[in-house]
N, C-alpha and C positions, 0 to 999 in steps of 0.2 A: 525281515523276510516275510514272504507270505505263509498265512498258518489258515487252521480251520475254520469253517465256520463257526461265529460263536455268537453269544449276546451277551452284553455287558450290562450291569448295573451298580448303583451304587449308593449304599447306604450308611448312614453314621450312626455308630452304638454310642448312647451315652449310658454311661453306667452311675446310676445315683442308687444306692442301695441305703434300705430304710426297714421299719418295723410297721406288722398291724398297731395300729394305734386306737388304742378305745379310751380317747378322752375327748377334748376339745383340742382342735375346732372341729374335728370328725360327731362327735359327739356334744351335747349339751343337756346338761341341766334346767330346771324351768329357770333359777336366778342366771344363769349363764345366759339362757335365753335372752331374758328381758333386761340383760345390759348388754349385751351385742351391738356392735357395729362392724362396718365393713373394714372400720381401720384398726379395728379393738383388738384383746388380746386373743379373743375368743373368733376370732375369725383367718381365715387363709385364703392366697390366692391360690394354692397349691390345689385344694376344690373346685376351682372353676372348670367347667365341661366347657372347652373352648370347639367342639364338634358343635353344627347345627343339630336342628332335628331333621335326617332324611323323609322323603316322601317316599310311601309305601304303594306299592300296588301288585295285584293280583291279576291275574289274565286266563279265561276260561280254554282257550285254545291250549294251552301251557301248561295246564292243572296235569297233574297224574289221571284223577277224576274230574273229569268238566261237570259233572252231575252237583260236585258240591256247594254246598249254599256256604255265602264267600261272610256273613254277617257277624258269626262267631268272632271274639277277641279272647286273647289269654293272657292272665296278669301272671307274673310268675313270680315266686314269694319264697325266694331263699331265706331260710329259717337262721339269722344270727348273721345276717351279710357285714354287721362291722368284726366277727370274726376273720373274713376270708377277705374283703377288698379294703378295708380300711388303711393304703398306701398309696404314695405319691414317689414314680418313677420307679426304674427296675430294680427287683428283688433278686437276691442272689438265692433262691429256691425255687425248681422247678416244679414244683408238687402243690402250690398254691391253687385254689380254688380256681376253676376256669369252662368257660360258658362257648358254644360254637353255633347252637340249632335257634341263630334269632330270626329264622324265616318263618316261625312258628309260632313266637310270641308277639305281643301290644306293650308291655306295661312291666318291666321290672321292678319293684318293692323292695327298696331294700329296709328291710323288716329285722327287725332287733327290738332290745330295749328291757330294762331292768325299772327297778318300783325308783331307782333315783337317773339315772340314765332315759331321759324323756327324747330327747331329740337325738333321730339317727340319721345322718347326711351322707348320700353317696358319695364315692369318692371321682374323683375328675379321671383317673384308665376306665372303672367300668362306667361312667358316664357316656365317655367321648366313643368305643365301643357300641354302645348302644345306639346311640346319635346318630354313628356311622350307616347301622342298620335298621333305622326308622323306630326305633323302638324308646316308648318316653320311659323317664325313670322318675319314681315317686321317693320322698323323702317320710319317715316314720316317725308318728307322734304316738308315744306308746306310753300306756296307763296299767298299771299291773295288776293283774288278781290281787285280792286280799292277802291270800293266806300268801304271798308273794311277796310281802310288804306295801301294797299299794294300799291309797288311805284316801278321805276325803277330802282331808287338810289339803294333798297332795293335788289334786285335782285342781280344787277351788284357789287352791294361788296359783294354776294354769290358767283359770278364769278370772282372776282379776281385773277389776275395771275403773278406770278413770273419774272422775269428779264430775263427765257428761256420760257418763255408764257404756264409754268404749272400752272394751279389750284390747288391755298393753301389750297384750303378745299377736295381736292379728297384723300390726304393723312390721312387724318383726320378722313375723312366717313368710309375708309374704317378699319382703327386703330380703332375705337369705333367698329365699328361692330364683328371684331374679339375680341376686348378684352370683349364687354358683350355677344359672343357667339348666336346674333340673325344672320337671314337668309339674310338679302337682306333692300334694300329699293327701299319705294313708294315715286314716286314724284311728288307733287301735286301745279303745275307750274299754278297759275289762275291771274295773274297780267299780264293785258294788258302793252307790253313794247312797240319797235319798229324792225323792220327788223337787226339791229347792237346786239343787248339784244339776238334777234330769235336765230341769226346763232351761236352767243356765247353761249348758252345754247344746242344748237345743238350739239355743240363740249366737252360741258362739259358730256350732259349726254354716249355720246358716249366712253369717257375715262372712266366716270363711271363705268360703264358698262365692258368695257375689264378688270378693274381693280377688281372689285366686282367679275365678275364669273371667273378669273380664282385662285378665292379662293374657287370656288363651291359654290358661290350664285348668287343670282338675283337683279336685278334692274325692276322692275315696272314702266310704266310712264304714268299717267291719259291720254287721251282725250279730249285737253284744246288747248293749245295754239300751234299756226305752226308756219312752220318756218319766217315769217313777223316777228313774234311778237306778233300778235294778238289773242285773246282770240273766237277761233272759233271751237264751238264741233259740230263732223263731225257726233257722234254715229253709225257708221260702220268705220270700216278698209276703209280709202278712199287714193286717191291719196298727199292727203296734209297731216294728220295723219302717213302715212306707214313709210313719213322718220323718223321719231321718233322710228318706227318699226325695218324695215330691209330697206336701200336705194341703191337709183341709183347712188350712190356716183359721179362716174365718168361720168354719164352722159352717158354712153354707150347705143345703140341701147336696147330696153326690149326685149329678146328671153323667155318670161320663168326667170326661176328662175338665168339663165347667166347674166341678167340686174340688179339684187339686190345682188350687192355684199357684201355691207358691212352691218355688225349686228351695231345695235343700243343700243337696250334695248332689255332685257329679256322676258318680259311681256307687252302686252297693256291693261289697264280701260278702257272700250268703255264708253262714256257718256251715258245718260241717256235715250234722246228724242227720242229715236229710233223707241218707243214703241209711239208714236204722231203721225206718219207718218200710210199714207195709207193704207201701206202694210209692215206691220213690220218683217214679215218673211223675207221678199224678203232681207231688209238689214242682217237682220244676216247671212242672207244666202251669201248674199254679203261678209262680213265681211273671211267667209270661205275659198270661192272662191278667194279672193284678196292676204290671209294669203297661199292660198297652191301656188299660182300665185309668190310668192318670195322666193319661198322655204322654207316656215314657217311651223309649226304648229297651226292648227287653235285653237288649244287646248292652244296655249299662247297670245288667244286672250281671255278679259274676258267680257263679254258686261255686261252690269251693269245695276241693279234693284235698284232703291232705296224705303225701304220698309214704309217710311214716307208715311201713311194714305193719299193716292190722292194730292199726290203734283207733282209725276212724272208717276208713274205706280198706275195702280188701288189696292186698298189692295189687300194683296195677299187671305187672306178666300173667297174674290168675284170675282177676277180676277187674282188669277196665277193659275187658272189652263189654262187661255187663252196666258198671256204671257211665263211659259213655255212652253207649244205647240210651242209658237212663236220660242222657242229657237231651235226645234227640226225639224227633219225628221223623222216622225215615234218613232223609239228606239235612234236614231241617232244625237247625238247633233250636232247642225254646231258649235259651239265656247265653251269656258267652259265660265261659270257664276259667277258675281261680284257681291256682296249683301251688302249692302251701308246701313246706320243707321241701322244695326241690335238690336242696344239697342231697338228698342221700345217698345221688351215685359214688358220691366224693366221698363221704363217712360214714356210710351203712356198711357195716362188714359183709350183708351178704350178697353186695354187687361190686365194692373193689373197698382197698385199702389203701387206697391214692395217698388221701389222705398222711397216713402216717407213712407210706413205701412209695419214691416217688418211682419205682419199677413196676409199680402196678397200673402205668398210665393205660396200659390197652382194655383190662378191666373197666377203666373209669370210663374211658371213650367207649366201649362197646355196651354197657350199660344204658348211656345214655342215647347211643343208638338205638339200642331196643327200645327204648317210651320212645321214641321219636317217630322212626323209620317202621317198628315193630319186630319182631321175634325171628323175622329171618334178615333183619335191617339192611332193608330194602321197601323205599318208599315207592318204588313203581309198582309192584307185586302186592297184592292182598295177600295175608297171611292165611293159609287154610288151616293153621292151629296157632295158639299160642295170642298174646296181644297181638294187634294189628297195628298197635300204633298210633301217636298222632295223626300221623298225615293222612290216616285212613278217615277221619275224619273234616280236618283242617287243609285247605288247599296251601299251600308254600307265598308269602310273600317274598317281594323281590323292591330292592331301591336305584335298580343298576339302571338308570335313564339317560347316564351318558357316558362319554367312555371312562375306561377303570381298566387296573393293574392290578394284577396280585401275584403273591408269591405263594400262597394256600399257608401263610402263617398263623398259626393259631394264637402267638402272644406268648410263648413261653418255652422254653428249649434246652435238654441239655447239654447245649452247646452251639455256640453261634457259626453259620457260614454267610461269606460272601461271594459272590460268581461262582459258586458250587465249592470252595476251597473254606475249609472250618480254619475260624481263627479263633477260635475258643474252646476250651472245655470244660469249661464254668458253667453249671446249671442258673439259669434266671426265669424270672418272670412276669413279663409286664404286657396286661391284655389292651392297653394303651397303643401299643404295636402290632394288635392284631387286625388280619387284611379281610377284604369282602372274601369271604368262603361262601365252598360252593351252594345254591341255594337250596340242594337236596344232599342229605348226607346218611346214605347215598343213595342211588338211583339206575339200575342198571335192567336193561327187559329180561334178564331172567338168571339164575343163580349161578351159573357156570363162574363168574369173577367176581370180585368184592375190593372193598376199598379201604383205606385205613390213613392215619396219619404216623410217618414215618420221621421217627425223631434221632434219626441214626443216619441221615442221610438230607440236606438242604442244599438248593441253591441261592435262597437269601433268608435268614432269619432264625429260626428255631426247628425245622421241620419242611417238610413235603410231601404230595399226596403218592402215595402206594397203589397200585393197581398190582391184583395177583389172582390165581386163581388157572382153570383152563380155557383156551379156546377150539373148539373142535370143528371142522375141517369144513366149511364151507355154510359158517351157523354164527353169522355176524352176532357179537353182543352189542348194545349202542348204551350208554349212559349218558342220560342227563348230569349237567352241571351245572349253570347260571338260565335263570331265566333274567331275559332283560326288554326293554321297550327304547331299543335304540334306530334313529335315522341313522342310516347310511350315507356317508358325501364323499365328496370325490375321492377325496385324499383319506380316506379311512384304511386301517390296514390292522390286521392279526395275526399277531405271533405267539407261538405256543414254545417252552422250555421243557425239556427232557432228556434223562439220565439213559444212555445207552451202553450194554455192554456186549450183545451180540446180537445184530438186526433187529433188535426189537418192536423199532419206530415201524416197520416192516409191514409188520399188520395193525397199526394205528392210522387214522383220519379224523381231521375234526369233522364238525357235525354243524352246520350254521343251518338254523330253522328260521325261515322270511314268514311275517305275517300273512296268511292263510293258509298254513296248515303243511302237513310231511310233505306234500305235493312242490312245497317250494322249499324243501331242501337241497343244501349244497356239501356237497363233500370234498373233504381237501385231505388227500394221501398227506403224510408225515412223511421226510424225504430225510433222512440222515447221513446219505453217501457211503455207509460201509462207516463211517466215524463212531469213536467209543466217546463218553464221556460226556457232560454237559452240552445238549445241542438244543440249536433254536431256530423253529423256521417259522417265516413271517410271509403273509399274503395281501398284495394289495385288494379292498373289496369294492374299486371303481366301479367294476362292472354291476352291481348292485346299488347304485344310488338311488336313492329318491325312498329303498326299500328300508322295511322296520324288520331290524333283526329284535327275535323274540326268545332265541335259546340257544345258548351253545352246547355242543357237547361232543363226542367222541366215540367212535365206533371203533370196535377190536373184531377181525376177522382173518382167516388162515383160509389157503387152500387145503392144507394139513394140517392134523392136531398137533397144540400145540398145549402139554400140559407144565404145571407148574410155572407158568408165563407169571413174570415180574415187570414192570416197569414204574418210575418216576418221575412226577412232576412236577415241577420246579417252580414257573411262573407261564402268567398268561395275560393276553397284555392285548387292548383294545384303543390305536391311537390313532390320532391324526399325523404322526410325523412321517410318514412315506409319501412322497409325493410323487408316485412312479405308476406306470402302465401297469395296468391290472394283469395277473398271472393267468395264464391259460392251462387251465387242467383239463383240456378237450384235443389236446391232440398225443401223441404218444412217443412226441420228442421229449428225452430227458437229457442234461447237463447235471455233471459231475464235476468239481472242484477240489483238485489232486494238489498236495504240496511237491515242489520242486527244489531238489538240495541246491540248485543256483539260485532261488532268490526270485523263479518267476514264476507267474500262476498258472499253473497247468489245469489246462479244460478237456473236457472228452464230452463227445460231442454223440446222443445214442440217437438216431431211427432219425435225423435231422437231416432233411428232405435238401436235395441239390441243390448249388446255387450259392448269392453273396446272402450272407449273417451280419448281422447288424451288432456290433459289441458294446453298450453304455456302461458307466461306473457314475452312481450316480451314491451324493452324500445323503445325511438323513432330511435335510432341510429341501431334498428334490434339484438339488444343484446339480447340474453336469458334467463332470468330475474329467471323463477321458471319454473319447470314444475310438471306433477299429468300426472296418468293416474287412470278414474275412473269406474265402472260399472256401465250403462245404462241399467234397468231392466224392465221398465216400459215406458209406451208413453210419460208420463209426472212424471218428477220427479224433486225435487229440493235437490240442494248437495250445499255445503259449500266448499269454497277454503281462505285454511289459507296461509295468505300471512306472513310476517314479518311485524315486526310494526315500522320495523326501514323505511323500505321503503315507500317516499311520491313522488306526483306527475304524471307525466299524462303516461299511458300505454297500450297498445294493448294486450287483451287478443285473443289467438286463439282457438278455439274447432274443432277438427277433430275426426266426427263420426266413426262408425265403418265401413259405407262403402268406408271411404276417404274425403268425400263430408266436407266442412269449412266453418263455420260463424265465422266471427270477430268482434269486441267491442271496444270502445274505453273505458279506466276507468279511474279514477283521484283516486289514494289514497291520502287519508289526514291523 
């Protein structure tokens, strides 16, 4: 029989449920270390980040603020990440540690490590994850405080060296990092040694380092310990710090950048305390000036906030909007920004209890909203009190350069659906599964609506995106969603998924933004037919070829207010498989598509101008399935198109009036 519109997909759960594991091959030892191999016992393919690294880019037109200076990078430095990601396939817990705002960051760290526990390797979900969203991930070579157990003994058989005075573990470092396909490593040297320990680790990170990047990665090295030995943070780019940076190798006269010859390491941590002193500007400003002084980039300086509740920097809802300032010039960063115990949405009791209650997710999510988006989380809005937010600083990257699907899954659920129907009620979690989200979260021009993620309600996965809130009578809201940098061609087409239960789609329209500006926006009504229940409409975008879509997004507006408005959204889907006549949304013929208890497709025909109608059924591959030509005699009329009964499955029908003018459909024969 014929049935509703609908969109169909389909995806396969595998279920491999596992434990955090904090040994090997997650985990290593220095003697683990330096008898590793890729077939050894100490090694897994279950680590491999089989995700490239996506290409990032930014777009001024696109920015919330075009004003911002795009140079800023952020490492982000979850405190113990072999606590929370140390797993290979889905968990059967949905309260697992879980990451969403990577339009925001550069450089994941996954940062652990204990005085026997030296080497910390990311795991292949949040690798592949990150990959997805252009973001490198660093591996952690951690040396503990003293009073921590960490020793010299300890160190120096990290540096051990061969019978030609090579380092047995720099072959090593760099063989894991290629074979599990992460970016670089962080090294986190905090064991007070002596001046003989200093210079030997001097020399180690420095072969590091030529050896790591010219495989096109990086080395990282905290703000810890100089060349003595000693465990002294400097929290600017200083003259004892720099050689760890870029040095004076040879001791030659300083001219400028002719006195720092030799490269060191890729990146600097600035410590912490930076933000204790006087005048906190003045050091990072410092830090700038010191880094463009050796012919660096200040930008591969990352001075560091640790976001632990008043231990180093004041919280951030009461005081980052003071210590970013501190970071900046105006629009202008001096350094890019290092962001240290980032878990604490997740395990700090006084922003959620995710952690230990996995009903405390909207806690966890709106938390981290707030550092994100800011205190009314909303990243199109300045905040006139409260933090402001990342993005009030930081413009949103974006990897979306060709076409993409999503389902706005986040990776973790409790309870899984398919084509909007739950086939589980099993809590899981694997960020391995999670899809491009949207690039601003969220993003709406002004506070009437807000957004969330709804884990009570999917059309594929764990989740879907929530819209709720009021719209009042004639006072469009528009939300950004995806920034992207994509060409349009012929055959390009988008379709949007959404949960209906009384007209809702009504006062919904996407929002496609063409490169130069609102001027070359397009707006496409949301057409639902009076239908409840998972609905999906799809637009051909021929008529826009040659054009670079730069945003999507969505517009909610009423003739009448409309409060407490709810809607959800399912999936959003940017492809080439429609190979059909572009929609006309310029004339003010609409087609309706009625079930009929015989079996045939009942059409109704609104405002569709005199004359023969042109009827195509066409498949997804652009084939031409059936065609009708019929008479239009009346303003409103409904006709019947008999299809065959042999034919099932999902198809584009086309009507072309008699002045030319095309509405499209999507239909599912059953």
């Amino acid at each position: 029989m014929k049935n509703k519109i609908t969109f169909l997909a389909m995806i396969i759960f595998i279920n491999a449920y596992s434990q955090i594991i904090n040994e090997a091959p997650y985990i290593l030892t220095i003697d683990q270390l330096k008898n590793w191999t890729a077939t050894g016992e100490y090694a897994s393919p279950d680590l491999i980040i089989e995700e490239s690294l996506a290409d990032r880019f930014v777009n001024t037109q696109t920015q919330m603020n075009s004003a911002l200076n795009n140079d800023m990078k952020i490492a982000y430095l979850p405190d113990g990440m072999n606590n929370f990601g140390n797993y290979f396939g889905e968990q059967s817990q949905f309260n697992l540690y879980n990451f969403t705002n990577w339009a925001y960051i550069d450089k994941l760290i996954w940062f652990g490590g204990t005085a026997d526990q030296t080497v910390q390797l990311p795991s292949s979900p949040w690798g592949n994850a990150a990959h997805r969203n252009g973001v490198k991930v660093f591996g952690d070579i951690y040396f503990s405080l003293n009073q921590f157990g960490g020793s010299n003994e300890t160190v120096l058989s990290f540096l051990e060296q061969d019978n030609n005075n090579n380092f047995i573990v720099i072959p090593k470092l760099v063989e894991i990092m290629e074979y599990y396909h992460f970016d670089g490593w962080f090294i986190n040297m905090e064991t007070n040694t002596n001046p003989t320990t200093g210079a030997l680790m001097y020399e180690f990170i420095k072969e590091l380092t030529q050896q790591v990047e010219s495989q096109g990665k990086e080395v990282m090295w905290y703000d810890s310990m100089v060349l003595n030995g000693n465990i002294e943070y400097q929290n600017y780019l200083s003259s004892e710090n720099v050689v760890f940076f870029q040095n004076n190798e040879d001791n030659s006269p300083i001219t400028g950048i002719n006195g720092y010859e030799q490269r060191v390491s890729s990146n600097l941590f600035i410590n912490f305390f930076w933000y204790a002193y006087a005048n906190p500007s003045a050091l990072t400003e410092l830090s700038r000036d010191n880094a463009l002084f050796t012919g660096r980039s200040p930008y591969e300086i990352f001075t560091g906030v640790d976001l632990v509740p008043g231990r180093n920097q004041t919280p951030f809802e009461t005081g980052g909007n003071t210590w970013m300032s501190q970071l900046h010039d105006s629009n202008s960063p001096f350094t890019s920004l290092g962001l240290f115990a980032t878990n604490i949405f997740y395990d700090q009791s006084q922003y959620s209890n995710f952690k230990n209650n996995p009903n405390d997710y909207e806690n966890f999510y709106s938390a981290e909203r707030h550092f994100f988006a800011g205190a009314d989380q909303n990243a199109a809005l300045e905040d006139v009190s409260g933090f402001k937010g990342v993005s009030n600083w930081m413009p949103a990257a974006s990897v979306i350069t060709s076409l993409f699907q999503t389902n706005f899954n986040t990776g973790h659920g409790l309870g899984k659906f398919s084509q909007g129907n739950q086939i589980s009620t099993e809590p899981w979690h694997h960020i391995n599964e999670q899809d491009i989200l949207p690039t601003w979260q969220f993003a709406f021009s002004n506070e009437n609506l807000s957004a969330k993620w709804d884990f009570e309600m999917a059309y594929e996965g764990g989740n879907s995106l929530k819209i709720e809130g009021d719209i009042f009578a004639n006072s469009p809201v528009n939300m950004s969603l995806y920034k992207t940098n994509i060409e349009i061609s012929n055959d390009t087409s988008i379709a949007i998924t959404y949960y209906q239960n009384n007209d809702e789609a009504e006062n919904v329209s996407l929002v496609l933004t063409f490169e130069g500006g609102t001027s070359n926006e397009e707006i496409l009504p949301l057409d639902a037919d009076g239908e409840t229940g998972w609905i999906t409409n799809a637009y051909a975008l021929s008529d826009f070829q040659g054009a670079t879509l730069v945003k999507i997004g969505l517009q909610f507006s009423s003739t009448t207010t409309q409060n407490n408005y709810t809607i959800n959204f399912g999936s959003l889907s940017l492809s080439n498989s429609l190979s059909i006549q572009p929609i006309s949304h310029k004339n003010n013929s609409s087609l309706s598509v009625l079930n009929s208890s015989s079996g045939e497709l009942k059409l109704n025909f609104e405002n569709f101008p005199l004359g023969n109608t042109q009827l195509y059924v066409y498949d997804f591959q652009g084939r031409l399935i059936e065609s009708e030509t019929i008479k239009v005699n009346a303003v409103s009329i409904t006709k019947k198109l008999h299809l065959e009964a042999s034919l099932q499955g999902n198809y584009i029908l086309q009507v072309i009036n008699a002045k030319g003018e095309k509405v499209s459909k999507k239909i599912q024969i059953k």
